[in-house]
C-alpha positions as CSV (number, residue, x, y, z in Angstrom):
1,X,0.0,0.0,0.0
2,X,1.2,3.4,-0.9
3,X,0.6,6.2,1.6
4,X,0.7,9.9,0.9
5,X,2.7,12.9,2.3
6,X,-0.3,13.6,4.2
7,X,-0.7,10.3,6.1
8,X,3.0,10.4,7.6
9,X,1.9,13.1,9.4
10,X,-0.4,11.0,12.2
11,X,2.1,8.0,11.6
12,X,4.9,10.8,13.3
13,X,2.5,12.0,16.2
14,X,1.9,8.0,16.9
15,X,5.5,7.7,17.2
16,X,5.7,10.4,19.1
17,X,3.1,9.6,21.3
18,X,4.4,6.4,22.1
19,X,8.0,7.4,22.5
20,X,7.1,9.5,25.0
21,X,4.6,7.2,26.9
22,X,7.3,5.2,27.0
23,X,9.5,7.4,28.5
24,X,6.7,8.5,30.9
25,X,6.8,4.4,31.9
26,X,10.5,4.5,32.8
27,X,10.3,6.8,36.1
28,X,6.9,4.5,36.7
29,X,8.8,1.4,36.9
30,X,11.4,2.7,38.9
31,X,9.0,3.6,41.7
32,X,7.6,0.2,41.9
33,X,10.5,-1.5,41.9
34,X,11.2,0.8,45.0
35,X,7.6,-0.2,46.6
36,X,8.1,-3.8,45.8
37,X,10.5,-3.3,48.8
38,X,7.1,-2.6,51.4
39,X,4.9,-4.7,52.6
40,X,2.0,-5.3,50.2
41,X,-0.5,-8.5,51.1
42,X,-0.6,-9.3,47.2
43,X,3.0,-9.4,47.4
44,X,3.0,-11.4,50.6
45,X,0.8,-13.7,49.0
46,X,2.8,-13.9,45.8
47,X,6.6,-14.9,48.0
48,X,4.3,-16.7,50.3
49,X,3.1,-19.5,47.2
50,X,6.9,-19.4,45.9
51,X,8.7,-20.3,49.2
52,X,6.0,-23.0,50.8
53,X,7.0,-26.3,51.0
54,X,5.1,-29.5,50.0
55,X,3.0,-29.0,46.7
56,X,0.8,-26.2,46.1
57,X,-2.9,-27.1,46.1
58,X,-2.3,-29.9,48.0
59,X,-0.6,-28.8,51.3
60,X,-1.9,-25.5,50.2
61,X,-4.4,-23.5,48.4
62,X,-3.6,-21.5,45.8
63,X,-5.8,-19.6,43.8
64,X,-3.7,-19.0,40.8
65,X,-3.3,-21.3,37.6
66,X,-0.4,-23.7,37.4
67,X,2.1,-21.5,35.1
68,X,1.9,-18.9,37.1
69,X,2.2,-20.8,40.9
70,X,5.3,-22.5,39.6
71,X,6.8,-19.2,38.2
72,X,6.4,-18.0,41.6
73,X,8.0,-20.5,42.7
74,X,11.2,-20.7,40.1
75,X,11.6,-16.5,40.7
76,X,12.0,-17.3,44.4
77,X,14.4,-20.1,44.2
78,X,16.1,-18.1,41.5
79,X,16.1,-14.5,44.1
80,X,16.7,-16.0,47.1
81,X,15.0,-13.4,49.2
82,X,12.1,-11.2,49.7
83,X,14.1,-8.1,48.1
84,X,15.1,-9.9,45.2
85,X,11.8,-11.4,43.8
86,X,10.3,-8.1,44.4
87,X,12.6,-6.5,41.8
88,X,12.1,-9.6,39.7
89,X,8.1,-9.6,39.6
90,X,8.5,-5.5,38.9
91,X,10.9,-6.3,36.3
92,X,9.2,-9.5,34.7
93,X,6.0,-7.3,34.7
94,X,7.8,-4.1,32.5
95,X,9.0,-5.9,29.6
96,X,5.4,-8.4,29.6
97,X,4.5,-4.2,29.2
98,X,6.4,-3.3,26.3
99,X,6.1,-7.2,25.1
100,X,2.0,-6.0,24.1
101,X,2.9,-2.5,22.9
102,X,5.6,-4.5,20.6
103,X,2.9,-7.3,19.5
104,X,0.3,-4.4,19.1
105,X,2.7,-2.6,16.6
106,X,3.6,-5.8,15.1
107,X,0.1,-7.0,14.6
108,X,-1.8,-3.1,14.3
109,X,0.4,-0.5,13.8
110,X,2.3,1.9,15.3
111,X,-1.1,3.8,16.4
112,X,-2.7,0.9,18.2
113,X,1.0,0.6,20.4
114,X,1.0,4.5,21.4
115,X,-3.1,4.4,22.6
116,X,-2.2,1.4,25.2
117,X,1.2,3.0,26.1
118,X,-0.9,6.1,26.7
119,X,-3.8,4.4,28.9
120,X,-1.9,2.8,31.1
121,X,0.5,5.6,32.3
122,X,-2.2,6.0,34.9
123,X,-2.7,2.4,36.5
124,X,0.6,1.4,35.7
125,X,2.7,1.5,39.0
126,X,-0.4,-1.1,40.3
127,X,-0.2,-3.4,37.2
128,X,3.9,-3.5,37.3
129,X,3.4,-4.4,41.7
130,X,0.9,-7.7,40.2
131,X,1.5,-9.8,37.1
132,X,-1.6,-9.6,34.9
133,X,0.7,-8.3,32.5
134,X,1.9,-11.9,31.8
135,X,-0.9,-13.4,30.6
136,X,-1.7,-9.9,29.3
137,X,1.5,-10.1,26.9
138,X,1.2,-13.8,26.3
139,X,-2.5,-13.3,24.5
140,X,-2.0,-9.7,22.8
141,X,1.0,-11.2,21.2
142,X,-1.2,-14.7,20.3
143,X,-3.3,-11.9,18.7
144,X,-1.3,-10.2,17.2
145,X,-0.1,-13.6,15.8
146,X,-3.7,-14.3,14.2
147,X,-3.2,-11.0,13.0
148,X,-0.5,-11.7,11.0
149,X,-1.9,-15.4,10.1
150,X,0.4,-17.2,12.4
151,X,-2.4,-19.6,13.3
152,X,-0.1,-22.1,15.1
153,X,1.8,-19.1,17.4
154,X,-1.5,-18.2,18.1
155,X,-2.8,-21.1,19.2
156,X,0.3,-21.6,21.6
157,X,-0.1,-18.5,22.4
158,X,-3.8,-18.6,24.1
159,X,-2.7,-21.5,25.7
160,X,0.4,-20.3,27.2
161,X,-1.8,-17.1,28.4
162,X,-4.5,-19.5,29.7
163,X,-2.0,-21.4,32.1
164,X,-1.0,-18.3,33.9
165,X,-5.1,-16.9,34.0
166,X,-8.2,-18.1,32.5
167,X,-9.1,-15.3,30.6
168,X,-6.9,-16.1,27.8
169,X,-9.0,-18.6,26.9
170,X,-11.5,-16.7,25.4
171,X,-10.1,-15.9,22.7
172,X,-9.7,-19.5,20.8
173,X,-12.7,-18.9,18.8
174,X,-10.4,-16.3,16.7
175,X,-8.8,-19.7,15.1
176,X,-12.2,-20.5,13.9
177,X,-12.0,-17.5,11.4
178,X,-11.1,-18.7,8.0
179,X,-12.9,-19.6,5.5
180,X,-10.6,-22.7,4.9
181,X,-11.6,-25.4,6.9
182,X,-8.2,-27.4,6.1
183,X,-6.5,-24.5,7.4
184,X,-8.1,-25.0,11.1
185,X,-6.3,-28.6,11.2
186,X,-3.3,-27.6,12.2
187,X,-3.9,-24.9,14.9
188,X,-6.9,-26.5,16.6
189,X,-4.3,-29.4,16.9
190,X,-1.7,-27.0,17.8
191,X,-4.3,-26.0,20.9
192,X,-5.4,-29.5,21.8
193,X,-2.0,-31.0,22.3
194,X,-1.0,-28.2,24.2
195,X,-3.7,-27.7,26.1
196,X,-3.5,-31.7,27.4
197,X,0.1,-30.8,28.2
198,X,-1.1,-28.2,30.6
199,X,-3.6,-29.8,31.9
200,X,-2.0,-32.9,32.3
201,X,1.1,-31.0,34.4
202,X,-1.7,-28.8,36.1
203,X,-3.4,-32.4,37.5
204,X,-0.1,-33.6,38.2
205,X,1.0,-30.6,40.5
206,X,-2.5,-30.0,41.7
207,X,-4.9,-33.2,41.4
208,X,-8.3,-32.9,40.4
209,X,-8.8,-29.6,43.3
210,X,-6.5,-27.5,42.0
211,X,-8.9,-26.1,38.9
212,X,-11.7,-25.6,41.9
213,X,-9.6,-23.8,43.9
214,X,-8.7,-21.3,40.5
215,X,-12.5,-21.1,39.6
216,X,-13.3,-20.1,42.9
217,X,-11.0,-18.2,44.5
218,X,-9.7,-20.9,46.9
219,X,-13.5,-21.8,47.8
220,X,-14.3,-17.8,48.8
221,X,-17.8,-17.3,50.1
222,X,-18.0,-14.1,50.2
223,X,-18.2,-11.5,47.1
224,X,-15.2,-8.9,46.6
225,X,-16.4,-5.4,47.9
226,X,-14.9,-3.8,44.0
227,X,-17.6,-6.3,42.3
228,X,-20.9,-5.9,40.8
229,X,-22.8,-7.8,43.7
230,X,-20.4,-6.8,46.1
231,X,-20.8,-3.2,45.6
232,X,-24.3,-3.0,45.4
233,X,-24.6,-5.0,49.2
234,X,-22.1,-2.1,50.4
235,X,-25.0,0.2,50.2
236,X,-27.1,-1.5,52.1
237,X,-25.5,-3.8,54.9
238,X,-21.6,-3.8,55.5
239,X,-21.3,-5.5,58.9
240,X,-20.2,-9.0,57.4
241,X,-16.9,-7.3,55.6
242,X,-14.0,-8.8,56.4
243,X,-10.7,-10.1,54.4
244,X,-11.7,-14.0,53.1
245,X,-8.6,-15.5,51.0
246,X,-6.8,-12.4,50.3
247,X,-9.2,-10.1,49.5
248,X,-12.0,-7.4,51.1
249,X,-15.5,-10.0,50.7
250,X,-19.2,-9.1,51.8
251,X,-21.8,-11.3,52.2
252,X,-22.2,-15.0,51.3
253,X,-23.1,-17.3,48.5
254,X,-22.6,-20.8,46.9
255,X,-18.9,-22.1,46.7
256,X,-20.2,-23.2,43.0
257,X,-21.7,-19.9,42.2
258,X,-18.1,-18.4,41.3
259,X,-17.7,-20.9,38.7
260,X,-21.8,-20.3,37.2
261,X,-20.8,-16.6,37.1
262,X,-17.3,-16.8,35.1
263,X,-19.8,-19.5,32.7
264,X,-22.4,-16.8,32.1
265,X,-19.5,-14.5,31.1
266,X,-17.9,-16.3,29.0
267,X,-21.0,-16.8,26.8
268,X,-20.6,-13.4,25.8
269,X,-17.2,-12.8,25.6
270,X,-16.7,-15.8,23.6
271,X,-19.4,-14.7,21.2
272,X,-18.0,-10.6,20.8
273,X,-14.6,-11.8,20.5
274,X,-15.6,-14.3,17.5
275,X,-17.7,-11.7,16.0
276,X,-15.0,-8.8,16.5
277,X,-12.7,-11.1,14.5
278,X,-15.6,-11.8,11.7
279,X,-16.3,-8.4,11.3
280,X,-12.9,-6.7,11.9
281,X,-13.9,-5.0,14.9
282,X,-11.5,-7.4,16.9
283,X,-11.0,-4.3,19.7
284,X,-14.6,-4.0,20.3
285,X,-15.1,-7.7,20.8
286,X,-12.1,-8.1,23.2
287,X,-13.7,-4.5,24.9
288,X,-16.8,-5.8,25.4
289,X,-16.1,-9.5,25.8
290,X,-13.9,-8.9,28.9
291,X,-16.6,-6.6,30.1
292,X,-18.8,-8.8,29.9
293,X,-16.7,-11.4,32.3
294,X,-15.4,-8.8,34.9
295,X,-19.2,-7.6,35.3
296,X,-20.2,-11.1,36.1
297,X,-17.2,-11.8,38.0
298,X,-16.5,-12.5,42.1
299,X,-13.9,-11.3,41.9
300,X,-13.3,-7.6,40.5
301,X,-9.9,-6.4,41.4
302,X,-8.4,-3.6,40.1
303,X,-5.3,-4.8,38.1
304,X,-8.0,-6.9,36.3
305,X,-8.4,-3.7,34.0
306,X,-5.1,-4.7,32.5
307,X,-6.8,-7.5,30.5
308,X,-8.7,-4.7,28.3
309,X,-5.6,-2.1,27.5
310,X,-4.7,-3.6,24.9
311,X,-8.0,-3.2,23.5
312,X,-8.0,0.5,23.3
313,X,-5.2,0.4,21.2
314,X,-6.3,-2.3,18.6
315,X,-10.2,-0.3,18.6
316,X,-7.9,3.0,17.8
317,X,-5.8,1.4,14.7
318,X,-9.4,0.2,13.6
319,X,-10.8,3.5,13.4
320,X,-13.5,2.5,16.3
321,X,-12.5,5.8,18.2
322,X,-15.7,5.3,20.6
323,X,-14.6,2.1,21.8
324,X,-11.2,3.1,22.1
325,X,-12.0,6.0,24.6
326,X,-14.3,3.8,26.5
327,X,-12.1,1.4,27.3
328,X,-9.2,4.3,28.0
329,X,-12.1,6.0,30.6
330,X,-12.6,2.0,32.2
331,X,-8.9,1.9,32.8
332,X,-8.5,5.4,34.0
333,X,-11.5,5.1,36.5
334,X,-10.5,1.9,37.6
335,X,-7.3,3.3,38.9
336,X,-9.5,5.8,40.7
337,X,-11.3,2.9,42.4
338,X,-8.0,1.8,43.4
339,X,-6.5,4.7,44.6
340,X,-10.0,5.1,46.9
341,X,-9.5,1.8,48.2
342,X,-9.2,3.1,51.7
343,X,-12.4,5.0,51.4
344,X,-14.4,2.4,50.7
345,X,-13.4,0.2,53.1
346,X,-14.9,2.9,55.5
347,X,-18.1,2.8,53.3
348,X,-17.1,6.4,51.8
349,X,-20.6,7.2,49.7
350,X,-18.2,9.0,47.1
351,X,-16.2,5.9,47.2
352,X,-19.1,3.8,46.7
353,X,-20.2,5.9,44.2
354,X,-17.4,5.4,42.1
355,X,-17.2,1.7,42.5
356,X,-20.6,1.7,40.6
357,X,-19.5,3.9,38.1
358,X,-17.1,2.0,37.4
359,X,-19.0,-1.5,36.9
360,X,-22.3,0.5,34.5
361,X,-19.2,1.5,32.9
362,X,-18.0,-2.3,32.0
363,X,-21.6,-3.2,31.5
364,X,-22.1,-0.2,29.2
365,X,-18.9,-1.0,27.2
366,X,-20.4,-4.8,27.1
367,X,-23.8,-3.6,25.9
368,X,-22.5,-1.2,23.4
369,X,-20.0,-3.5,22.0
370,X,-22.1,-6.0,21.0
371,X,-24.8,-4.0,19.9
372,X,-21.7,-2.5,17.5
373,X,-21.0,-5.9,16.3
374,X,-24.3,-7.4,15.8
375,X,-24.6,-4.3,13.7
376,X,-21.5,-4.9,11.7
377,X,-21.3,-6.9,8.2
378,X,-19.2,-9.9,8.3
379,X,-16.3,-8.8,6.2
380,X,-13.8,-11.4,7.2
381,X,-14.6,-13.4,4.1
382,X,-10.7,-14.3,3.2
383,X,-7.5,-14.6,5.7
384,X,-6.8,-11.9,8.4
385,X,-5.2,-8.5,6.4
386,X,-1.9,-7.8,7.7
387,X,-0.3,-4.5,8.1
388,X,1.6,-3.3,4.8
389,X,4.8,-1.7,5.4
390,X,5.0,2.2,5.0
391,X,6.5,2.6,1.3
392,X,6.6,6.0,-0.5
């Protein structure tokens, strides 16, 4: 594709834009690499699952899937010390960063790299002191891969992202996506064979409790006081609050219930994400498919608004400039829930307040999404169009 004088011209400010993002990330990461120094329960928790002896979920519960307990566990025997696998997780957690805004150049464009480097100056210092940018990285660059019809790296990809969180999952159906069915051989084996492998090692390390203990939080009763259901019984009755397996809960309900709500997200996720990729709105599928989860979730925690970055800056490249700047404003409010934390626990109404705000947000982003993509033809009719080089 040939591009005129006139185009270079948002093509420089992109650069530019990201360059400095990036530059803006640098002073970021050295701050949390300082505060991965205090004490931080998440932390703790983190050190706590590496150093343990005996196996984890068996002599003890660990809510985290089985890549990321045993990475845990090499980065502590690796360190040595609390100090050390602080700077390691911090460290690990900044190049996962710059691994998406590198797969979303590779796969997008230089555009869709600079919009996530620009949303997530704000919630970055939380994202670099937890390590959803791993699975974050592992499925932008799997996308990014499908982008570029790498159908196998894809397919390893997902997987890979799936072993350190579930939500990577999701986004299998984008292998589906061709019109040539002999061309799904090959990376649907790709997915099966290594998803056995994972499984197999997960059962081997965990037994048959160890999924259980992922899908529901390490049996948590209670709903996290950031969630939809949690939030909405803050307003009315906050006398059973307390901290239930690592996080602020309220209330009760089913052990099982965790698992029926992550189901009835995924319906919808799986769905926007398939139809994103059908109708090359790919950013408004992941947008509004991972709404669509963390509304139904348990389990709402801040850093969780890592999983949708990327999709502001894949909605940007696509010209979807709504979606884009909906899922910038999620992130950005999200890291005003989280810097309210303390509030809330107090029952702070304007804390409260912007807790719901927050989740109408995800479910408004969910509903508009789809309603987007039910709207939108189904153009992918031949392979996915990779990104010509800039020729004069």
């Amino acid at each position: 594709m040939i591009f005129s004088v006139g185009s270079l011209k948002p093509r420089r400010l992109a650069w530019w834009l990201l360059w400095a993002s990036l530059a803006v990330h640098v002073p970021i990461a050295v701050v949390a690499i300082r505060r991965s120094q205090l004490h931080d329960a998440d932390f703790e928790n983190y050190y706590s699952i590496g150093t343990r002896s005996g196996r984890p979920y068996v002599d003890s519960p660990v809510e985290f899937p089985v890549a990321t307990a045993q990475m845990f566990r090499a980065i502590a025997a690796i360190a040595g010390d609390r100090e050390r696998f602080g700077y390691s997780l911090v460290i690990l957690s900044m190049a996962a960063n710059v691994a998406i805004a590198g797969a979303l150049g590779w796969g997008w464009g230089i555009e869709a790299a600079a919009c996530y480097a620009f949303i997530v100056i704000p919630p970055l210092n939380l994202f670099l002191l937890r390590f959803d940018l791993w699975p974050t990285a592992l499925a932008t660059i799997a996308a990014a891969a499908w982008r570029r019809d790498r159908l196998v790296l894809a397919a390893i990809g997902f997987v890979a992202g799936g072993a350190f969180k579930l939500w990577p999952l999701m986004f299998f159906p984008l292998l589906l996506v061709t019109p040539d069915a002999r061309r799904r051989i090959a990376p649907l084996a790709t997915t099966i064979g290594a998803g056995l492998m994972v499984l197999a090692g997960w059962l081997w390390v965990a037994g048959p409790s160890g999924l259980y203990q992922v899908l529901t939080f390490r049996g948590a009763r209670g709903w996290e006081i950031e969630s939809t259901v949690g939030a909405v019984w803050m307003l009315f009755d906050q006398s059973s609050m307390r901290i239930e397996t690592g996080a602020w809960r309220i209330g009760t309900m089913p052990g099982p219930i965790a698992i029926v709500l992550f189901a009835l997200g995924a319906i919808p996720c799986l769905w926007m994400i398939w139809r994103g990729a059908r109708t090359r709105h790919l950013g408004a599928g992941w947008a509004g498919g991972l709404s669509a989860l963390l509304f139904m979730s348990a389990l709402l925690s801040p850093q969780f608004s890592a999983w949708m970055a990327p999709a502001g800056g894949i909605a940007w490249a696509e010209k979807d400039r709504r979606t884009s700047v909906l899922t910038g404003l999620a992130v950005f409010v999200t890291n005003l829930v989280f810097k309210s934390f303390s509030p809330l626990l107090h029952g702070a109404p304007r804390a409260l307040m912007l807790v719901h705000a927050r989740n109408l947000l995800l479910a408004f982003i969910a509903f508009d999404a789809a309603r987007r993509l039910v709207r939108a033809p189904l153009t992918m009719d031949s392979e996915p169009v990779v990104p010509t080089r800039l020729t004069t």
